[in-house]
C-alpha positions in Angstrom: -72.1 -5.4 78.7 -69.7 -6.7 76.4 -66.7 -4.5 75.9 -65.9 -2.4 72.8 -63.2 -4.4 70.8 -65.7 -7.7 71.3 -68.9 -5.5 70.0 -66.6 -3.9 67.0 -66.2 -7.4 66.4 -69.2 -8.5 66.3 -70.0 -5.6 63.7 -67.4 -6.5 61.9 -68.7 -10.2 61.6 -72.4 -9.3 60.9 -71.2 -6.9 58.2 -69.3 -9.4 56.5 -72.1 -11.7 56.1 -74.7 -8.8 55.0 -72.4 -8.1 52.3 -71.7 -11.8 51.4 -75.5 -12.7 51.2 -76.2 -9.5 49.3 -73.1 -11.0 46.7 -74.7 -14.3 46.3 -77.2 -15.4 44.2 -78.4 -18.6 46.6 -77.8 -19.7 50.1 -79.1 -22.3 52.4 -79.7 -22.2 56.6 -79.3 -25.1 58.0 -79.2 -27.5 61.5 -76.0 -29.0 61.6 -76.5 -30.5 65.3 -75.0 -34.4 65.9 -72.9 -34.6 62.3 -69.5 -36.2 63.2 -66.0 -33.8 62.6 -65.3 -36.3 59.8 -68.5 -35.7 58.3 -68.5 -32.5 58.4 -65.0 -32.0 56.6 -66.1 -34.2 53.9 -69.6 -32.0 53.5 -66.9 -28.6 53.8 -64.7 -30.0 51.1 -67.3 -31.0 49.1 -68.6 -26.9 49.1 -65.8 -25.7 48.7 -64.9 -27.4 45.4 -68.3 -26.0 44.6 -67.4 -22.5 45.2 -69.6 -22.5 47.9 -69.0 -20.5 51.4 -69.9 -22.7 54.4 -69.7 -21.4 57.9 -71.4 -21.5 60.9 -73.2 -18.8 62.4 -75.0 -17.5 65.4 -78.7 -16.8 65.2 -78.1 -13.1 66.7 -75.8 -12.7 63.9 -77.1 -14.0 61.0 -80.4 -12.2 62.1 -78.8 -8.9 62.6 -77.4 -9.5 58.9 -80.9 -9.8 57.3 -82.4 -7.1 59.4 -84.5 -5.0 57.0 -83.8 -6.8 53.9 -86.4 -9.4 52.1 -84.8 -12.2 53.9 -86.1 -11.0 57.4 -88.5 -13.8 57.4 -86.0 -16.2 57.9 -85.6 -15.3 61.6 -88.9 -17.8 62.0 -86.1 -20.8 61.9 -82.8 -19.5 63.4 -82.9 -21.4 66.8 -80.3 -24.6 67.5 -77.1 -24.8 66.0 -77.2 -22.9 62.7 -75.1 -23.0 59.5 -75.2 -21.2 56.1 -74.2 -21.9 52.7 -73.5 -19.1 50.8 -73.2 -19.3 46.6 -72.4 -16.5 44.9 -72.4 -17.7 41.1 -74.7 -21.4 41.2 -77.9 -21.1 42.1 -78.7 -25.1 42.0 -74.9 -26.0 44.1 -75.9 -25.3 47.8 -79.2 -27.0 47.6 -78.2 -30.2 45.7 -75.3 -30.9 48.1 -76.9 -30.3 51.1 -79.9 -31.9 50.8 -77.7 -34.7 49.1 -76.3 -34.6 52.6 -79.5 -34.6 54.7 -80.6 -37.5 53.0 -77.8 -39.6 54.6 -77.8 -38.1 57.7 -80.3 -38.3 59.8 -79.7 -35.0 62.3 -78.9 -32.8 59.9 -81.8 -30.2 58.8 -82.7 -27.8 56.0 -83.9 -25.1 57.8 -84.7 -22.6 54.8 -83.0 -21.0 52.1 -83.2 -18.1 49.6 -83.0 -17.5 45.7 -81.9 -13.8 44.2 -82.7 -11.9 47.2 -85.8 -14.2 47.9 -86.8 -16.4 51.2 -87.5 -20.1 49.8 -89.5 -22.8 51.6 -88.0 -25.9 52.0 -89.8 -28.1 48.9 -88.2 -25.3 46.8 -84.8 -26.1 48.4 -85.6 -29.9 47.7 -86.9 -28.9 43.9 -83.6 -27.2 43.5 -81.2 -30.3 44.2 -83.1 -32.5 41.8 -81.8 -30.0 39.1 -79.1 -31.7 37.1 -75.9 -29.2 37.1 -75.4 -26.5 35.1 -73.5 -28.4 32.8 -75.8 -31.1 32.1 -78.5 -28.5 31.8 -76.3 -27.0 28.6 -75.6 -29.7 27.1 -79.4 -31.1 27.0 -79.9 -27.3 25.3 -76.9 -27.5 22.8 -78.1 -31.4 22.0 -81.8 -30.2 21.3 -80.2 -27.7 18.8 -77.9 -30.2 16.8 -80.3 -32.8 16.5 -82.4 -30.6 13.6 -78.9 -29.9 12.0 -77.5 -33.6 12.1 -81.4 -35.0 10.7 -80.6 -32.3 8.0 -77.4 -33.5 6.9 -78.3 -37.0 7.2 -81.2 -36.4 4.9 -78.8 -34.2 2.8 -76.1 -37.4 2.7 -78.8 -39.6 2.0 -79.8 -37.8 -1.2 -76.2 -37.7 -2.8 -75.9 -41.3 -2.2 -78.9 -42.1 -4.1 -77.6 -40.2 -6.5 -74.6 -41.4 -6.9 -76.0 -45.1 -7.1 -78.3 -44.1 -9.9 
């Protein structure tokens, strides 16, 4: 029986990530088994210019953090080594460089991943990292809005210069 400052601990621990995953607005689970240290710093850095919370986790943990929420069904998949990214504000971020990730490595897994409170399978997670970034995705919205105004003027221009050559 583990004794009482190792069990507050562990409380402690599993507390923290309830509340973090309740905070977030995406996260992903997955296999991190036979990555390389320098990989693996790389893959951090990368999420954490993101704004994205990476950290590894045991299954007992992680499972005692989604205990009676809508994210219980993940339990199916924690087994092995076990990491989770955690995103609090992008809901695209996690998924794109992850699975960015996975594609170049082969030992390193999805395992499954959730959206606003929501379990997701894994072709969701894949569907999500072909999403260009939030930025791209605003300006493709703020160019299909000028493109009326600038025919307009054109058209507008094009009149007073046929005027003015008359």
């Amino acid at each position: 029986m583990p004794n009482a400052l190792v069990l507050e601990q562990k409380q402690q621990i599993v507390a923290n990530l309830k509340a973090d995953i309740e905070g977030s607005v995406a996260g992903v689970i997955v296999d991190y088994k036979g990555i390389s240290v320098a990989d693996d710093t790389v893959l951090r850095k990368e999420l954490r210019e993101a704004g994205i919370d990476y950290r590894v986790v045991k299954n007992t943990l992680l499972s005692r953090a989604i205990e009676g929420s809508a994210l219980e069904s993940i339990n199916s998949v924690l087994e092995g080594t076990t990491a989770i990214a955690i995103s609090k504000e992008d809901h695209v971020a996690a998924a794109r460089i992850l699975c960015k990730f996975a594609d170049s490595h082969e030992n390193f897994k999805i395992k499954a991943g959730y959206l606003d409170g929501a379990t997701i399978d894994i072709e969701t997670i894949n569907s999500l990292a072909k999403l260009p970034s939030r930025e791209v995705l605003l300006a493709t919205v703020l160019g299909a809005f000028q493109a009326p105004i600038a025919a307009f003027a054109r058209a507008v221009q094009a009149i007073v210069d046929k005027g003015d050559a008359e």
